[in-house]
PDB file of N, H, CA, C and O in Angstrom:
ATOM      1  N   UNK A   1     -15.073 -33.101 -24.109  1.00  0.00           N
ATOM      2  CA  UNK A   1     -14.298 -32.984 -22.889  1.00  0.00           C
ATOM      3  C   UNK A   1     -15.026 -33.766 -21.800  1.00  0.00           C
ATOM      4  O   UNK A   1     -16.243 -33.621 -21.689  1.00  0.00           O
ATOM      5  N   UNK A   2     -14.432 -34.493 -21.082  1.00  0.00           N
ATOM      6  H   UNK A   2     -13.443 -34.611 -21.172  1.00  0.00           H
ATOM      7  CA  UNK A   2     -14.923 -35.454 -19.907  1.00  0.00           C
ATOM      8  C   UNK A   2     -15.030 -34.977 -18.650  1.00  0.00           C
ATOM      9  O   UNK A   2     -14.307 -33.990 -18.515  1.00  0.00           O
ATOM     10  N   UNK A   3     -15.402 -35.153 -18.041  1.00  0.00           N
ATOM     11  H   UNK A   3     -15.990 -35.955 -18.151  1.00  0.00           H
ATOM     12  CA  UNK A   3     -16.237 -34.663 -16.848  1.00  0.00           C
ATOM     13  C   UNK A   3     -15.191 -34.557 -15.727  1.00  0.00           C
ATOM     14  O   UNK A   3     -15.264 -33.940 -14.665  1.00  0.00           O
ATOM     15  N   UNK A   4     -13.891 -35.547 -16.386  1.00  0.00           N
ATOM     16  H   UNK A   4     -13.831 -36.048 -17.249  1.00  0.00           H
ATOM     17  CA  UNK A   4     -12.875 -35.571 -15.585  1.00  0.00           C
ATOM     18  C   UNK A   4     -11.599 -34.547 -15.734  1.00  0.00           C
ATOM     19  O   UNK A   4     -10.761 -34.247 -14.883  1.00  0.00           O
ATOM     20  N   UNK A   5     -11.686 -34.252 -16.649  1.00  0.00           N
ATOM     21  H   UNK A   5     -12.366 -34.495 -17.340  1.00  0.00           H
ATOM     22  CA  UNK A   5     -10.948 -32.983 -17.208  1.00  0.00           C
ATOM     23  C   UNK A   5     -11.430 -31.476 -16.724  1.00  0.00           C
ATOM     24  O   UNK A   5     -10.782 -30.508 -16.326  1.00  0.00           O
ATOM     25  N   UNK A   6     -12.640 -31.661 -16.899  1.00  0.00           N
ATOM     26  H   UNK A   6     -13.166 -32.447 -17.222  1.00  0.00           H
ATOM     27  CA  UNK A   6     -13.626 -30.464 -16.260  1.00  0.00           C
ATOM     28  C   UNK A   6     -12.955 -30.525 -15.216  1.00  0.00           C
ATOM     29  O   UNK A   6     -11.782 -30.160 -15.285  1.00  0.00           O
ATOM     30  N   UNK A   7     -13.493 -31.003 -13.936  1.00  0.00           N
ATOM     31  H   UNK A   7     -14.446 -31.300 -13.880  1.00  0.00           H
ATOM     32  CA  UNK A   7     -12.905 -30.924 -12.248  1.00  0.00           C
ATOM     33  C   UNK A   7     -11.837 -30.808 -12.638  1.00  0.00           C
ATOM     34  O   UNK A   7     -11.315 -29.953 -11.922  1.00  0.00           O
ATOM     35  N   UNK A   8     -10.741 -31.346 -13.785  1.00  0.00           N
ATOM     36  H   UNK A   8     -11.165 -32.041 -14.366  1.00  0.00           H
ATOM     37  CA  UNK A   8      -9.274 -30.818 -13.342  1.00  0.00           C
ATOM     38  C   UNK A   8      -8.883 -28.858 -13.621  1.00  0.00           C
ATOM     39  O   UNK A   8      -8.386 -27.893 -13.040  1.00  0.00           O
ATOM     40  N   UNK A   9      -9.574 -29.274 -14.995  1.00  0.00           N
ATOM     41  H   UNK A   9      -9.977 -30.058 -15.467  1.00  0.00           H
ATOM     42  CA  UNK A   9      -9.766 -27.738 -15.143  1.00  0.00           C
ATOM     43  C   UNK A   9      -9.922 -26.666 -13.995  1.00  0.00           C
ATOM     44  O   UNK A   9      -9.214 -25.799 -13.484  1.00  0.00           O
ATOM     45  N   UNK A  10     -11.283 -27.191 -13.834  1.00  0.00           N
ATOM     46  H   UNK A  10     -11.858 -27.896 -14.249  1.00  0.00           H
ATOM     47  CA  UNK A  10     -11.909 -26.215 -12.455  1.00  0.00           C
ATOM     48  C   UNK A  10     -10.975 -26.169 -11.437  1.00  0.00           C
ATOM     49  O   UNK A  10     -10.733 -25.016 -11.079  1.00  0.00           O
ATOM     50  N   UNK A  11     -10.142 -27.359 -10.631  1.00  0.00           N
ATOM     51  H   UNK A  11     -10.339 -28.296 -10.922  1.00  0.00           H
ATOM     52  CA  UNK A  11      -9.437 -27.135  -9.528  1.00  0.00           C
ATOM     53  C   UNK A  11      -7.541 -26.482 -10.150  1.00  0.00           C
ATOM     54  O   UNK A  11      -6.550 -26.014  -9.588  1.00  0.00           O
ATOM     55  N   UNK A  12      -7.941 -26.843 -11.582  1.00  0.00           N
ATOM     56  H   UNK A  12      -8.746 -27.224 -12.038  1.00  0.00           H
ATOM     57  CA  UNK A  12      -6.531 -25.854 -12.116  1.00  0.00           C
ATOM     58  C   UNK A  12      -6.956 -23.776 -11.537  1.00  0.00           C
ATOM     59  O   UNK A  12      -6.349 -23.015 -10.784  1.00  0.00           O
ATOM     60  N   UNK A  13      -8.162 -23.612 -12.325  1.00  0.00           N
ATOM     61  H   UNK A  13      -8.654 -24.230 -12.937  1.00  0.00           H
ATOM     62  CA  UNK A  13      -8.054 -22.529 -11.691  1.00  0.00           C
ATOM     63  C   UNK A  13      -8.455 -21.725 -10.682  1.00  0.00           C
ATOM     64  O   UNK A  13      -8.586 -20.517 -10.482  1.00  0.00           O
ATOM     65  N   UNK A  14      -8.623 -22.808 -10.067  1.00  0.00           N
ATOM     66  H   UNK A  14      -8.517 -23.789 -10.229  1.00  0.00           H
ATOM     67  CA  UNK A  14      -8.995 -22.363  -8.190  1.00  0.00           C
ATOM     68  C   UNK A  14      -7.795 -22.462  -8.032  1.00  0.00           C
ATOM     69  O   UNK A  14      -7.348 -21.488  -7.426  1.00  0.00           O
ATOM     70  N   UNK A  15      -7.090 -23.163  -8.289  1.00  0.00           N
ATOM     71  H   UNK A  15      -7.454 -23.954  -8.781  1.00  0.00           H
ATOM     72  CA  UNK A  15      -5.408 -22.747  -7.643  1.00  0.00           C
ATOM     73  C   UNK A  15      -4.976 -21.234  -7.896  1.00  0.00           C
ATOM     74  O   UNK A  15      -4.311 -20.606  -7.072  1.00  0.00           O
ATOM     75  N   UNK A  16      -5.387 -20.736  -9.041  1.00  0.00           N
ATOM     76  H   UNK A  16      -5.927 -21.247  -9.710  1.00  0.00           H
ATOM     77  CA  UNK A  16      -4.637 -19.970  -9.664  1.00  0.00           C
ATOM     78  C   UNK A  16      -5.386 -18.617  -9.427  1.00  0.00           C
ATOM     79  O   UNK A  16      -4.816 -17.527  -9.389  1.00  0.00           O
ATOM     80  N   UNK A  17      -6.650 -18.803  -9.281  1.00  0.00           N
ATOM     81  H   UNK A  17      -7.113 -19.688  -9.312  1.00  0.00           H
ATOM     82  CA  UNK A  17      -7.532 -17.871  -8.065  1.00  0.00           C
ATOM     83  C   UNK A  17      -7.022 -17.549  -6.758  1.00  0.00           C
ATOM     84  O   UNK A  17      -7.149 -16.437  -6.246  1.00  0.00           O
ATOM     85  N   UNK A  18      -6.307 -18.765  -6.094  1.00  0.00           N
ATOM     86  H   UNK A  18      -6.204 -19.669  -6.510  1.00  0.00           H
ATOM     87  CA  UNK A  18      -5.910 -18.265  -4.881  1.00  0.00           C
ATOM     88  C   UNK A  18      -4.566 -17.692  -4.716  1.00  0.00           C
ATOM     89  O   UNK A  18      -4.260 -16.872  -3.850  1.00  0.00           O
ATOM     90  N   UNK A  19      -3.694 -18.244  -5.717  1.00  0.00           N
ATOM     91  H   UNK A  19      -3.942 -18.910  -6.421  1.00  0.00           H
ATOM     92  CA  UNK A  19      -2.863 -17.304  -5.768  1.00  0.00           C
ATOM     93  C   UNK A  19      -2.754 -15.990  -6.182  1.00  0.00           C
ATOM     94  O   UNK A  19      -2.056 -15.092  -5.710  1.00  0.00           O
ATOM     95  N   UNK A  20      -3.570 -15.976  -7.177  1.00  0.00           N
ATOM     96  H   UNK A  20      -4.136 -16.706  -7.560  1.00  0.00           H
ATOM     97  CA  UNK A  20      -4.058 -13.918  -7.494  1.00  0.00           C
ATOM     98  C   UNK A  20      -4.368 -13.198  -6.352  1.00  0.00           C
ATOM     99  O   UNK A  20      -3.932 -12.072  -6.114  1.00  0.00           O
ATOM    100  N   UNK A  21      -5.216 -13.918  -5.548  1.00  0.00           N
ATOM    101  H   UNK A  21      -5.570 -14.833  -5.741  1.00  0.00           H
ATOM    102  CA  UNK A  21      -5.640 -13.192  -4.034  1.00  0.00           C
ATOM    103  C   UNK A  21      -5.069 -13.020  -3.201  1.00  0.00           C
ATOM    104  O   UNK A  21      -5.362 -12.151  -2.380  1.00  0.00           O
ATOM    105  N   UNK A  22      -3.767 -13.995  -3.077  1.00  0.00           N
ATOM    106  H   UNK A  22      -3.529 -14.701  -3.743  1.00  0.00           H
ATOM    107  CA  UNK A  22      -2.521 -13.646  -2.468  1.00  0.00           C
ATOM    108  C   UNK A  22      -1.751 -12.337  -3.066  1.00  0.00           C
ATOM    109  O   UNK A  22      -1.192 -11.537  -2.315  1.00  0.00           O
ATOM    110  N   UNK A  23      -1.767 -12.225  -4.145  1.00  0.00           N
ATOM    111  H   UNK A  23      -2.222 -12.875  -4.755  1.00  0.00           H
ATOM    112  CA  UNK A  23      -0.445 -11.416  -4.938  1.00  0.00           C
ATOM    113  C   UNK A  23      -1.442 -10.454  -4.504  1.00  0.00           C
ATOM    114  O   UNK A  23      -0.921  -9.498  -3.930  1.00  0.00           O
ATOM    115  N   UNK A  24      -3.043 -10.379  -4.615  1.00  0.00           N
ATOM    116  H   UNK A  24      -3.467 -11.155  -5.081  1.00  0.00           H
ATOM    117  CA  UNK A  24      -3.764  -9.212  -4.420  1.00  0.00           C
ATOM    118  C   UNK A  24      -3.439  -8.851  -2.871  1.00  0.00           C
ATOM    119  O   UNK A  24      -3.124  -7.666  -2.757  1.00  0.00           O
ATOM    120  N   UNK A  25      -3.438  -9.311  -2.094  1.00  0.00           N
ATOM    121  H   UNK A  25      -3.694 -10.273  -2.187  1.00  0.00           H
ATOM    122  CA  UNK A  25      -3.013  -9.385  -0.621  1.00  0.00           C
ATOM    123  C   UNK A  25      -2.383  -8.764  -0.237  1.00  0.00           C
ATOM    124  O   UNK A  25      -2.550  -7.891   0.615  1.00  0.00           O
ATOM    125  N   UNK A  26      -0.950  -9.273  -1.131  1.00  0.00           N
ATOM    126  H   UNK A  26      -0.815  -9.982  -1.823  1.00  0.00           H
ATOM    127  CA  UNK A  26       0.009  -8.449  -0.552  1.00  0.00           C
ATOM    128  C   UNK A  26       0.382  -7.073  -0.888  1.00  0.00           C
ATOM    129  O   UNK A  26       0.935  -6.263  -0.145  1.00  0.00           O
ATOM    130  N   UNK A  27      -0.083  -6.870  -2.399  1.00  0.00           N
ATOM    131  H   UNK A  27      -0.533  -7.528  -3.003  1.00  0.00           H
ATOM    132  CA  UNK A  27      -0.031  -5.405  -2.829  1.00  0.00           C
ATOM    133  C   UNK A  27      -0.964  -4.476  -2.106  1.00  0.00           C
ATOM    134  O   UNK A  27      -0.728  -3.284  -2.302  1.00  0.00           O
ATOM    135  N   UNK A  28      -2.327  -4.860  -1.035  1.00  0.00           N
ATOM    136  H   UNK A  28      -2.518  -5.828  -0.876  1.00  0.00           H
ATOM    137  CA  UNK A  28      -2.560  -3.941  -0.536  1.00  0.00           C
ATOM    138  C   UNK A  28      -2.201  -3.779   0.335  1.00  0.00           C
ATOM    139  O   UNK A  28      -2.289  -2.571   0.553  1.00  0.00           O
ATOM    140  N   UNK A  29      -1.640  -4.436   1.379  1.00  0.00           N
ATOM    141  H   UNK A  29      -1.568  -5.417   1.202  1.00  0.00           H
ATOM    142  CA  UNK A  29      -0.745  -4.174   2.541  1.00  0.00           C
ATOM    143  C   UNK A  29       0.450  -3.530   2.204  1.00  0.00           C
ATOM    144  O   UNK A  29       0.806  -2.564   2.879  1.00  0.00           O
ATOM    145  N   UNK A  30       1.407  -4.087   0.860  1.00  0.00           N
ATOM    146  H   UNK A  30       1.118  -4.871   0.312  1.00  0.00           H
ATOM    147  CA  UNK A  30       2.497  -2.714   0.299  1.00  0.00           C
ATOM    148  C   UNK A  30       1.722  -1.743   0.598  1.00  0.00           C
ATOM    149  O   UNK A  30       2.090  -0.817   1.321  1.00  0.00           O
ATOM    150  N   UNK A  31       0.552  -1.830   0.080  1.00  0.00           N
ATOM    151  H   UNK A  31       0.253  -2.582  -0.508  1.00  0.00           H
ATOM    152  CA  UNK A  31       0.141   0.409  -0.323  1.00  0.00           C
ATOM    153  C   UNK A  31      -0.302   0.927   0.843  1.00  0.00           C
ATOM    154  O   UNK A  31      -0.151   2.149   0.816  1.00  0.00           O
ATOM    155  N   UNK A  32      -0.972   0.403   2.258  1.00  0.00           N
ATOM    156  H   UNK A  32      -1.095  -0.590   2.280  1.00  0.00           H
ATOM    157  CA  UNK A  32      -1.563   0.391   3.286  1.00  0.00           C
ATOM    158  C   UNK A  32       0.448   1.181   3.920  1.00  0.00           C
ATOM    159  O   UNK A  32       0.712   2.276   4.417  1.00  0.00           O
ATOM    160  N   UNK A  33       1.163   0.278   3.650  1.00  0.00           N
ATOM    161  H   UNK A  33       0.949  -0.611   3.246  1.00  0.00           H
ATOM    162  CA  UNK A  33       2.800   0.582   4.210  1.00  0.00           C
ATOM    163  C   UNK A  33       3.217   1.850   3.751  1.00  0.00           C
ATOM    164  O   UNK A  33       3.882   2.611   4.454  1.00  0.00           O
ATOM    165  N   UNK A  34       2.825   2.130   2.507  1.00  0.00           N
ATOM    166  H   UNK A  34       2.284   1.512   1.936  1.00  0.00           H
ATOM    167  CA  UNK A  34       3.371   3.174   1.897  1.00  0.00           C
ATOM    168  C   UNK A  34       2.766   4.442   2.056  1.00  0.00           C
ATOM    169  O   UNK A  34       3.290   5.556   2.048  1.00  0.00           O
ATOM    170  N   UNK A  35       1.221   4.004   2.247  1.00  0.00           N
ATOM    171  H   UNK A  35       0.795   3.099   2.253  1.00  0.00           H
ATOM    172  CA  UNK A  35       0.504   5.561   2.958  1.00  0.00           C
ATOM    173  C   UNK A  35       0.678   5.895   4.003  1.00  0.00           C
ATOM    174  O   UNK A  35       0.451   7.080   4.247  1.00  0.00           O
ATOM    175  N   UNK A  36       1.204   4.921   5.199  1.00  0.00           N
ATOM    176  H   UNK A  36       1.389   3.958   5.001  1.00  0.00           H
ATOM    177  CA  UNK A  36       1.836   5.008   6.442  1.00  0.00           C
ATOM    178  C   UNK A  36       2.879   5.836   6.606  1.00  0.00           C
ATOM    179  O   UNK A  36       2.909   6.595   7.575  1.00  0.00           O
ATOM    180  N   UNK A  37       3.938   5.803   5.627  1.00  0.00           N
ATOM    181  H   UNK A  37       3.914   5.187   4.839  1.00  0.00           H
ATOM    182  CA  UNK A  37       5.217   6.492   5.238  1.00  0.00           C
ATOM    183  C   UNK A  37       4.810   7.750   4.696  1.00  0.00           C
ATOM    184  O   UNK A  37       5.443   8.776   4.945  1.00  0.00           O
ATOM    185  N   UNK A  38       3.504   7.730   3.764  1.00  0.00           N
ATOM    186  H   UNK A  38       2.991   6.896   3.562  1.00  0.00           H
ATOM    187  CA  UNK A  38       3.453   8.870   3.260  1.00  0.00           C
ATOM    188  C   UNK A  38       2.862  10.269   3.862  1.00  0.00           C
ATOM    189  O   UNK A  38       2.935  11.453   3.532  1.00  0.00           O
ATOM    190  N   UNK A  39       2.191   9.471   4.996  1.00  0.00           N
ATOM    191  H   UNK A  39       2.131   8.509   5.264  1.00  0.00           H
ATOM    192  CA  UNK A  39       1.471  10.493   5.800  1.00  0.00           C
ATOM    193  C   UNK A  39       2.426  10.967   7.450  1.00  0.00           C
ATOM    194  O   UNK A  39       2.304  11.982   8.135  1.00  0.00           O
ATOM    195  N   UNK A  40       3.282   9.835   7.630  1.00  0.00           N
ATOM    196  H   UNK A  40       3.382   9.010   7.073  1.00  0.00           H
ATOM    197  CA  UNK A  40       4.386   9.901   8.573  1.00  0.00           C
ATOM    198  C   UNK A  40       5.244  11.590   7.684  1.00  0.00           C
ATOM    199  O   UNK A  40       5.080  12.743   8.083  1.00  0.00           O
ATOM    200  N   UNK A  41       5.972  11.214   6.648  1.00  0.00           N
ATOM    201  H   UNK A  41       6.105  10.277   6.324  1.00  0.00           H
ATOM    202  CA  UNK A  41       6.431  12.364   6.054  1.00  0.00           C
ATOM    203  C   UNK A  41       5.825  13.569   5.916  1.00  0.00           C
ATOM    204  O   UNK A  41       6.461  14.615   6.040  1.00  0.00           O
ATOM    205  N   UNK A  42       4.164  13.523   5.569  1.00  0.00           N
ATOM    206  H   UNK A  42       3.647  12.673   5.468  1.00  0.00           H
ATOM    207  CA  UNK A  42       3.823  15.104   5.270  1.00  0.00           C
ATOM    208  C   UNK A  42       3.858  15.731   6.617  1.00  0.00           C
ATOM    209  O   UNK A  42       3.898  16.950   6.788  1.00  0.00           O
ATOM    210  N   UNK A  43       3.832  14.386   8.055  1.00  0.00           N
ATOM    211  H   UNK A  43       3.799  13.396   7.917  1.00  0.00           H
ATOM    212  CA  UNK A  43       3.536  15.391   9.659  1.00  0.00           C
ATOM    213  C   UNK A  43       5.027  15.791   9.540  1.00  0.00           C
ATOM    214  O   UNK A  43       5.099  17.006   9.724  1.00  0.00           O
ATOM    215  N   UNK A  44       6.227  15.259   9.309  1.00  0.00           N
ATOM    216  H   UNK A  44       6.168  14.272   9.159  1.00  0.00           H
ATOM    217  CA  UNK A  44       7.469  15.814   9.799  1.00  0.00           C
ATOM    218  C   UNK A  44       7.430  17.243   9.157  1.00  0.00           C
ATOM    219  O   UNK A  44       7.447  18.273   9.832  1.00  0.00           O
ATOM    220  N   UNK A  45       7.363  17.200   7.486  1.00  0.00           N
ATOM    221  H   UNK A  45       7.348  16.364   6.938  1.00  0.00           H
ATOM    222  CA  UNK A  45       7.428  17.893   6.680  1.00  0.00           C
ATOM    223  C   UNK A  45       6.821  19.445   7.018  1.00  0.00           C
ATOM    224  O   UNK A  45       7.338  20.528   6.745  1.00  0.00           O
ATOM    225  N   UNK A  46       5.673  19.191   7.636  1.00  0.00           N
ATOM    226  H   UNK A  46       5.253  18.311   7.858  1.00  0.00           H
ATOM    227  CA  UNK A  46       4.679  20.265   8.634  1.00  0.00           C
ATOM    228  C   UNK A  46       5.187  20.563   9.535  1.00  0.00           C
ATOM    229  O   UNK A  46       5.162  21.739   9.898  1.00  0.00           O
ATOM    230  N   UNK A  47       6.034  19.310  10.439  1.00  0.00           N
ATOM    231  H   UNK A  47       6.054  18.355  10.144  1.00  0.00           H
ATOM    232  CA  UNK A  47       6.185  20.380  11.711  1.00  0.00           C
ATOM    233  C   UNK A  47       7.436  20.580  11.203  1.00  0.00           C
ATOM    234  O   UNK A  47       7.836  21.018  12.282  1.00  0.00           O
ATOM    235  N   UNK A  48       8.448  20.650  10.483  1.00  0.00           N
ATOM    236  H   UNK A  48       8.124  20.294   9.607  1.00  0.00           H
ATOM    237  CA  UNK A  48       9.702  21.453   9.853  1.00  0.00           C
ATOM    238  C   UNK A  48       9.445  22.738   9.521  1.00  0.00           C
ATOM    239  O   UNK A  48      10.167  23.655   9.913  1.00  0.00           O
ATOM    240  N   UNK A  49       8.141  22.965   8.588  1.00  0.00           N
ATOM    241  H   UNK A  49       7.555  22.220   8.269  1.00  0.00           H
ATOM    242  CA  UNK A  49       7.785  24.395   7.948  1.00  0.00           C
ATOM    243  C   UNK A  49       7.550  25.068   9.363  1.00  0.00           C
ATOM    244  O   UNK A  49       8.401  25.846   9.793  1.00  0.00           O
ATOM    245  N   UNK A  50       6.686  24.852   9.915  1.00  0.00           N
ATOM    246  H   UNK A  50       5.994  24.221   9.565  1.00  0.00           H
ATOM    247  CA  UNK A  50       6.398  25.073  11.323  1.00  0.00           C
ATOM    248  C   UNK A  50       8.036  25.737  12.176  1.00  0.00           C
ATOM    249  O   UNK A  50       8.255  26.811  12.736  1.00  0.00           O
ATOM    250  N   UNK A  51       8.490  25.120  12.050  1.00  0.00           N
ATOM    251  H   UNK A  51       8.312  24.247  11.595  1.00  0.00           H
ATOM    252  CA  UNK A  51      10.267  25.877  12.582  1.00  0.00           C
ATOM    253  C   UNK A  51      10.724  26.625  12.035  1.00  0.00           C
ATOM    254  O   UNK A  51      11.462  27.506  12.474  1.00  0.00           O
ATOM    255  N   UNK A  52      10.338  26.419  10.781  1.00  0.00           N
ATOM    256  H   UNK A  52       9.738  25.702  10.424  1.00  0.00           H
ATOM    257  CA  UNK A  52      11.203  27.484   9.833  1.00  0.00           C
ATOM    258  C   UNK A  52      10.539  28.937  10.072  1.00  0.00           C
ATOM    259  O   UNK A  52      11.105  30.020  10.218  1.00  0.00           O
ATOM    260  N   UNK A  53       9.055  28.597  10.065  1.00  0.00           N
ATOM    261  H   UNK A  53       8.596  27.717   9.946  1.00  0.00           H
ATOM    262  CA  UNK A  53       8.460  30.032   9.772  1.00  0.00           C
ATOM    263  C   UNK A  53       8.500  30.536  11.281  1.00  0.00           C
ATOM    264  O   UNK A  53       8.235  31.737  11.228  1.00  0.00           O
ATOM    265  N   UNK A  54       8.739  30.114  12.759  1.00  0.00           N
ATOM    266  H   UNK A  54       8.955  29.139  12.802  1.00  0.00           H
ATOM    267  CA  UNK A  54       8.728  30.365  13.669  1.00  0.00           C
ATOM    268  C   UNK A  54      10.372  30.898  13.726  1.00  0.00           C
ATOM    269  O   UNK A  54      10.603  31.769  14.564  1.00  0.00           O
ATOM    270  N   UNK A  55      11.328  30.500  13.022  1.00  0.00           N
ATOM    271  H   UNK A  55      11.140  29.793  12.341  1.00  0.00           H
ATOM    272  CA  UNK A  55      12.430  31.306  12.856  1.00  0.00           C
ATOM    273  C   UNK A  55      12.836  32.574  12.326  1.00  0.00           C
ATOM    274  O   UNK A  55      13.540  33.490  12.752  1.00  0.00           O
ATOM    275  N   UNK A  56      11.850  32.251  10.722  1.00  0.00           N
ATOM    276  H   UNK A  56      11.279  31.507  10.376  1.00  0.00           H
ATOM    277  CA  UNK A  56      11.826  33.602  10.321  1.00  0.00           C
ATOM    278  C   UNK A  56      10.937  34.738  11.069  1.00  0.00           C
ATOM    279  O   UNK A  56      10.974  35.940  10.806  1.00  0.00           O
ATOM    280  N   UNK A  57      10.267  34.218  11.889  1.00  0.00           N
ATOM    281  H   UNK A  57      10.237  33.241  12.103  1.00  0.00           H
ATOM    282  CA  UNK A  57       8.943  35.343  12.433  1.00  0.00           C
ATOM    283  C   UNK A  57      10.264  35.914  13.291  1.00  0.00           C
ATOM    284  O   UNK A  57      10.825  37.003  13.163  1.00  0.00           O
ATOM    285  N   UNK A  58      10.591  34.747  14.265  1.00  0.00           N
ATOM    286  H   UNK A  58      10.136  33.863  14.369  1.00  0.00           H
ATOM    287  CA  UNK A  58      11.868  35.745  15.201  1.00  0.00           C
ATOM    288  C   UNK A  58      12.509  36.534  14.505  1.00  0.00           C
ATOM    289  O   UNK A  58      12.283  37.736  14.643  1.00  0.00           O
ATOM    290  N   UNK A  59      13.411  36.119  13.633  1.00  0.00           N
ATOM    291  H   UNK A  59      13.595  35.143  13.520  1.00  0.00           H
ATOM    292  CA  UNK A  59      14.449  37.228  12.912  1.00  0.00           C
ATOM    293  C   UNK A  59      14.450  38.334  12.250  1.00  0.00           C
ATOM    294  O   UNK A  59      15.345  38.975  11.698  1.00  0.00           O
ATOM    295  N   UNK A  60      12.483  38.591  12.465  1.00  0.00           N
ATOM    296  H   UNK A  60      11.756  38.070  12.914  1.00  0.00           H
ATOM    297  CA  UNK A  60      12.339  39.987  11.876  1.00  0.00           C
ATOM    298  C   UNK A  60      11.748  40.439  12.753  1.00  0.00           C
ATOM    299  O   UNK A  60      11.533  41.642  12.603  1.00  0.00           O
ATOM    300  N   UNK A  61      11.334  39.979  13.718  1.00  0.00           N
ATOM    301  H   UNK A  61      11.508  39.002  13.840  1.00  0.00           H
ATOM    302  CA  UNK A  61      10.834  41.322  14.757  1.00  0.00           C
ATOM    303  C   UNK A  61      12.122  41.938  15.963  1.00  0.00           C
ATOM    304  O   UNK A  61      11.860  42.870  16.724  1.00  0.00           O
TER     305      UNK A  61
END
């Protein structure tokens, strides 16, 4: 193999390095989005129980 094939090689998978780091990129900003959502939901979810049980406390005393 020639020395010129090598560098092509090599800059074949530096391309293909930087695109993994992209695809890696963006899947952690998806999951960064999705724990955003996920932790947005457990506060609603809390302050809902929070009403409920402040309803039932009224309706029995």
């Amino acid at each position: 193999m020639s020395s010129e094939e090598t560098e092509e090689i090599k800059r074949y998978f530096g391309v293909v390095a930087e695109g993994l780091r992209h695809d890696i990129q963006q899947v952690a900003e998806g999951h960064e989005v999705v724990l955003t959502q996920v932790k947005e939901f457990r506060k609603e979810v809390r302050e809902e129980f929070r009403e409920v049980r402040s309803v039932i406390k009224f309706s029995f005393c």
